[in-house]
N, C-alpha and C positions, 0 to 999 in steps of 0.2 A: 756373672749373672746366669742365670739358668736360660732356657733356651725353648720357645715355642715353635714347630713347624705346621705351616700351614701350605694348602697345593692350591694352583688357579692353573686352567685352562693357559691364559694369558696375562703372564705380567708385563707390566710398563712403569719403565723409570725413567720420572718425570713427567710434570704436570703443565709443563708450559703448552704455548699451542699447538705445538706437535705431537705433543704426550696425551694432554686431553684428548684431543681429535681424534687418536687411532683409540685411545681407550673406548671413547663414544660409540665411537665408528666400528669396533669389535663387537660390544655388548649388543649394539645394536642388529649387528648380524650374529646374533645369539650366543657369543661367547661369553664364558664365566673370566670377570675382567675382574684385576686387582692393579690399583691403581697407585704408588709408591712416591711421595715427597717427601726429599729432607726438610725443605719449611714447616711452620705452621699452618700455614694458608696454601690455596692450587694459586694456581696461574703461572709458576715458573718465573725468570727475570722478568721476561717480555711485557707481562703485566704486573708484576711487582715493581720491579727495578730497570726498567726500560724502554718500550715503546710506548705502553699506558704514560704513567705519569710525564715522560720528557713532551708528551704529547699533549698533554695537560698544558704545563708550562709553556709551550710554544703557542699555544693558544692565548696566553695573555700576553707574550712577548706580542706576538705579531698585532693584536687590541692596542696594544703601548704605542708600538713602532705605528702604526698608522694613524691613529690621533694626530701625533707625532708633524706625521706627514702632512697632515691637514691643515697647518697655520700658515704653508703661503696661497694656500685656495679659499682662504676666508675663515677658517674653524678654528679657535684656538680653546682647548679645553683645560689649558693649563697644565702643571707640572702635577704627573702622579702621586696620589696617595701611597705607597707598599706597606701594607703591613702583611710581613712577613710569616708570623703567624697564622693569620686567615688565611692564605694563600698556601702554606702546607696541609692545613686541615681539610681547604677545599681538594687539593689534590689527593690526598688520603679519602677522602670521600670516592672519588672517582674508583681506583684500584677497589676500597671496599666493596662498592658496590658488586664490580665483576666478581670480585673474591666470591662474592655469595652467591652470582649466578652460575657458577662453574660449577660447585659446593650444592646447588640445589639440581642442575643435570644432571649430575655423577649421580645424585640420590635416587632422580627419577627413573638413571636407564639401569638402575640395582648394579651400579658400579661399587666393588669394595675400594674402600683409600688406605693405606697405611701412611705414617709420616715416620719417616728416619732415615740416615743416611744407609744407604743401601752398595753392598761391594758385592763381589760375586767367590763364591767359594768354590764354582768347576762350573760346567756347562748347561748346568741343569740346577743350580742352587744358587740362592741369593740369600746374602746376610743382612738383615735392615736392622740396623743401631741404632736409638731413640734417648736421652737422655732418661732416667731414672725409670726405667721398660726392659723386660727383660729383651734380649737378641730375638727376634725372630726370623728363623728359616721357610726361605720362600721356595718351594719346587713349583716347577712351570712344566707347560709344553711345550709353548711359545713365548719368546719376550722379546721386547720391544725396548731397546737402548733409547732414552731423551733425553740424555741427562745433559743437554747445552755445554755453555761457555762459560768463562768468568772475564773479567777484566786483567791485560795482560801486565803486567809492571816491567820498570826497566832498571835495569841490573845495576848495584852499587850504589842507588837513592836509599836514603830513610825508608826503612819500611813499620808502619802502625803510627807515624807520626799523624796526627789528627789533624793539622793544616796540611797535610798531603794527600787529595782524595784520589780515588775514580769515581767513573761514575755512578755507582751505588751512593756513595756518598753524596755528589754534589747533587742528585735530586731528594736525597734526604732535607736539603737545604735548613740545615740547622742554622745557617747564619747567612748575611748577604756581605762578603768582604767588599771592601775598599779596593783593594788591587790584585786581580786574579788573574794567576799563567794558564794557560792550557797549553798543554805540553802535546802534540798531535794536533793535524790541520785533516783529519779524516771527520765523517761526518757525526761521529757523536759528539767530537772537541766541537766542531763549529756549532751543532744545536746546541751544546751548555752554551756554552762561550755566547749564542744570541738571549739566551732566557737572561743567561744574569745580566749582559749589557743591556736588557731593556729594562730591568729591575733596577740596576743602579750602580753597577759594579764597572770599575777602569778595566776592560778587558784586554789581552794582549795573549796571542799564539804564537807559539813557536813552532817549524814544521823544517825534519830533516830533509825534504826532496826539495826540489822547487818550485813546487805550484803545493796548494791546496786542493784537496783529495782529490791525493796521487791516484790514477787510472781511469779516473772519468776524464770525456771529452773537455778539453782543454777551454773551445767554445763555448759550453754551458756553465764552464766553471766561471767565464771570466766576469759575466755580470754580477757574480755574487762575492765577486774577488773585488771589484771595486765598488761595491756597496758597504763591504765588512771594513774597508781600510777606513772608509768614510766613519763606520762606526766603531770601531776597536780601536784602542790606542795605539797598538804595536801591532804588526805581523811580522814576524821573521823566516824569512825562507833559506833552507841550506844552512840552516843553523841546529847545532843539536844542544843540550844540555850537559854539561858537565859535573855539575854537582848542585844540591842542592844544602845548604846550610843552616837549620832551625837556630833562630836567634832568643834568646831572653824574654825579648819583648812577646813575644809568637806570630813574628816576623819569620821570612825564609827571605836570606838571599840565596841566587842564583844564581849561577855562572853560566854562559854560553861560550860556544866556541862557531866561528863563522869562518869558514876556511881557515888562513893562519891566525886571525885574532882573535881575541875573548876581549866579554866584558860583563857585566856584573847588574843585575837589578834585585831592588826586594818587593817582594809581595806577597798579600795577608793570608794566600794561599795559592796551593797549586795541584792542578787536576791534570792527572796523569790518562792520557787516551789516544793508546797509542796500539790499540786492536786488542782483539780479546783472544784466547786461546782454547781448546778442548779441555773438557772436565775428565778426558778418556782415564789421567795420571791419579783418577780418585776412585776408581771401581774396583782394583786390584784385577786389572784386566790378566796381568803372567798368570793367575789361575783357572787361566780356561785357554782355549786353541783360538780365539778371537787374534784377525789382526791386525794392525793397525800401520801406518803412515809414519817419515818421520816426523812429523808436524803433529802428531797426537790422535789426527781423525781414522776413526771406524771406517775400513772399505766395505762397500756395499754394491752389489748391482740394482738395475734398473729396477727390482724387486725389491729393494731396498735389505736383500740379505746379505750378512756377513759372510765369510766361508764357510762358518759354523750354519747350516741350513735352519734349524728352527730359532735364532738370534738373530734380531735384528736391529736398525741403527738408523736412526733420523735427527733433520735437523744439524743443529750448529754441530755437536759432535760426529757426522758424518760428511762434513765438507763442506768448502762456500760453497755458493754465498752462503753467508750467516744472518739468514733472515726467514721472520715469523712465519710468512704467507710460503717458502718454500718449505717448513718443514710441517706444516699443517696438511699439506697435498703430500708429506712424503707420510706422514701418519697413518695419512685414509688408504695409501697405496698400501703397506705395509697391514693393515687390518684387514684390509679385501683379500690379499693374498693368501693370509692368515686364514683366512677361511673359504679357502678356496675359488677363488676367486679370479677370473684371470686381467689382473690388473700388474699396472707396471709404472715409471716414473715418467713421461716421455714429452715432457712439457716443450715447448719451442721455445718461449721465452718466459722469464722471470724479468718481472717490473722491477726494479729498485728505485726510493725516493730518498732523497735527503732533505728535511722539514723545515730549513732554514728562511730565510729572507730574502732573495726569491726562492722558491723552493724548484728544485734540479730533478728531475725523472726522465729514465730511460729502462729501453726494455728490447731484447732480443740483440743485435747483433748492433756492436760502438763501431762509431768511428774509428777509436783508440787501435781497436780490435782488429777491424779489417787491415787496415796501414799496415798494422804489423805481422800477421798472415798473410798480406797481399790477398785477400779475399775481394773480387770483386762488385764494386756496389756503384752507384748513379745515387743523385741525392736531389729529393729537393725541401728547397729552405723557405719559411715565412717569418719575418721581423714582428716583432708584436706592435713594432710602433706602429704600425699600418691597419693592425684590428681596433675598431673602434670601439670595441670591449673595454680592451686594455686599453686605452688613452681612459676612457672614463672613470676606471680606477686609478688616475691620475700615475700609469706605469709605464716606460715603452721600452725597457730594458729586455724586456723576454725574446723568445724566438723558438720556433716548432721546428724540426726538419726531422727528414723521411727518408729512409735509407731501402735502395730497391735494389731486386734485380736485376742488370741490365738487357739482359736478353728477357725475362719471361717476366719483367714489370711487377714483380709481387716483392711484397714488404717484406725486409731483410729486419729492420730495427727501425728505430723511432727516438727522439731526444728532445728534450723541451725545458724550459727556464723561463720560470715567471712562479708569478700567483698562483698555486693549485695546478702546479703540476702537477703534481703525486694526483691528482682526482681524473687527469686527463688524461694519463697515461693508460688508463683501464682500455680506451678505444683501440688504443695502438696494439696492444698485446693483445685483444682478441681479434685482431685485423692479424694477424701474426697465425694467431692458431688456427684462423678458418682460413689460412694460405689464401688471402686478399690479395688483391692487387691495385697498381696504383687507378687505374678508372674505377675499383669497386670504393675507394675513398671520397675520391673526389666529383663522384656522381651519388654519394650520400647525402641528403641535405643535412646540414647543420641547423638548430635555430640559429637568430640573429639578434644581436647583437652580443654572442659569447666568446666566449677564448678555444673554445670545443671546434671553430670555426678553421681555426688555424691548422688543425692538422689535416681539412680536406685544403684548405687553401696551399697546404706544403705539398699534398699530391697534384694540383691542377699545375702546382710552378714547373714539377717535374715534370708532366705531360705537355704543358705548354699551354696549358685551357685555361690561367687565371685571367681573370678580372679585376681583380683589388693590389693588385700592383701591375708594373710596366716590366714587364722580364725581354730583353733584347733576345730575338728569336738566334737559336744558337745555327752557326755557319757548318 
């Protein structure tokens, strides 16, 4: 095909929320922004194929799951209707809609879009491939790496077998099987693995470590660890996979291996999630001085540049975490600089949630973390059985705790398990950035009667100033 070249001030490859956001974020401080997706559509996975829609879904799981819950306190609303159908279309609704709000910003901030896959032919030029379109050549002065992750696969399984997903697939949800593996006990396996168990499916995880999602506090994991046993058929821990076998019928057996033993189950399908990788291996990065990890990720400073100074690199393909809300701040950093700006990365902590049943959020500095650094921390802890919130939503499985300084009492980190964690953690992490301390928590007033309560309650246990429980005064 012949060959068009066009020049931008600023290009940016990738439209997810990293990508939009510094695009936005450029145009908006007056840069000529050219804006580059291989999809048809903006949003990138995040709102195509992963935080949007799994979020969707988890939205009628948890509707299910508490109905559910409501037939020994008097409610019984009977056994759900699914159809399956409506419920993809609904969910396709959702992404569309963003689709279009993305798609009508770019237009208003006079952002150009190209769609094709895009590689780099030297340090200053980009190839962007589009089916049945001639090549077009992108000169920049500045660009802007987003081009994310994908789902990672494991080596020696079937591969395109179509009862073998990841997660693109299973929120595609073309079908609702009978008996589904999740291969991975990290937090995308356990959000499918909740959507389809409340839809209607036998779930069963398998997970090479020995706990479910390996690196979080052990604590926060565990209420969610026996709430899933209660609702998944299987869990297996310390077990890996050994082969998977498509049968005739379009059945998969599979093999495990659990220390010295194996043994053998079938199921109608099986979703492989077992982390996602850099997309670095798809840019033709060896034609330019760009360098990278052996894990695949873009280095970058707190500027978010590569060693190449006017190339730059956010988001999933520039390092964990691999999550939306830290490459949308690595975006806007990246486009301030861009235009001179004196901006930099320097966030104190990043929130991370896992959306399940109870939902798990923490932020700035783990337990896991400090133990193994020997960083020094003083904690204090609230039970959720004790908030009379949470009793009301018929929960008491949850718990707040607050990780401080010991000497100069200010907030190290934060961890919480229950209902809406992921909403309550917003407190913690800006108690984090304006370097709070534990009397500026727990001389906050809360309203009352909420779960928001519990994280000045986990500072008063620390100082010793509670009321809503009996803390034996420490010797």
């Amino acid at each position: 095909m012949s060959s068009t070249a066009i020049h931008h001030s600023v290009a940016v490859l990738g439209s997810g929320p990293g990508g939009y956001a510094a695009a936005f974020r450029a145009a908006d401080l007056g840069k000529d922004v050219l804006l580059i997706e291989r999809d048809s559509v903006l949003g990138g996975v995040c709102l195509n194929r992963g935080c949007i829609p799994s979020k969707a879904l988890l939205h009628l799981a948890k509707v299910i799951t508490e109905a559910e819950d409501l037939k020994d306190k008097g409610v019984n609303f009977g056994t759900p209707d699914v159809d399956i159908d409506a419920i993809r279309t609904w969910k396709n609704s959702v992404v569309n809609q963003l689709n279009q709000g993305i798609a009508r910003m770019a237009k208003a901030r006079k952002v150009s879009t190209l769609q094709g896959a895009a590689r780099f032919a030297s340090n200053t030029e980009l190839l962007v491939e589009a089916p049945d379109r001639e090549t077009v050549s992108v000169t920049f002065d500045d660009v802007i790496i987003a081009a994310g992750s994908r789902p990672a696969q494991i080596p020696g399984l079937p591969e395109h077998h179509p009862n073998i997903i990841t997660s693109t697939g299973a929120l595609d949800l073309e079908i609702l099987p009978s008996r589904l593996l999740v291969v991975g006990g990290g937090y995308i396996g356990l959000e499918m693995g909740t959507v389809y168990q409340a839809l209607g499916s036998a779930v069963s995880v398998v997970e090479f470590m020995d706990t479910l999602l390996p690196g979080a506090d052990p604590d926060l994991v565990r209420p969610l660890s026996r709430r899933l046993k209660k609702a998944f058929s299987n869990i297996w821990l310390k077990t890996k996979v050994q082969n998977v076998e498509p049968q005739s019928d379009d059945t998969l057996i599979v093999t495990f291996q659990s220390g010295e033993n194996t043994f053998t189950e079938t199921f109608d399908r099986v979703l492989i999630s077992v982390g996602r990788k850099p997309n670095s291996d798809l840019l033709d990065l060896d034609r330019t001085s760009i360098k990278i990890n052996d894990r695949g990720f873009i280095a970058v400073n707190e500027r978010q540049q590569t060693n190449v100074p006017h190339i730059y690199a956010i988001g999933d393909i520039a390092g964990d975490p691999m999550l939306a809300h830290k490459a949308t701040h690595e975006g806007k950093v990246a486009a301030e600089v861009i235009a001179g700006l004196p901006a930099a990365f320097d966030a104190r902590a990043i929130p991370a949630v896992i959306f399940t049943d109870p939902e798990i959020a923490w932020t700035g500095l783990t337990e896991t973390r400090a133990k193994a650094e020997n960083i020094p921390y003083a904690k204090g802890e609230f039970p959720w059985g004790a908030s009379g919130r949470s009793l009301a939503l018929g929960r008491n499985d949850g718990k707040t705790k607050v990780l401080f300084d010991p000497k100069t009492k200010r907030i190290l980190g934060a961890g919480l398990v229950g209902p809406g964690a992921g909403e309550l953690i917003a407190e913690a992490t800006l108690a984090i950035e304006m370097g709070a301390d534990a009397e500026d928590l727990g001389l906050t007033i809360h309203a009352h009667p909420t779960l928001s309560e519990t994280i000045g309650n986990a500072a008063e246990v620390f100082s010793g100033t509670v009321t809503d429980l009996y803390v034996p005064k420490r010797k």
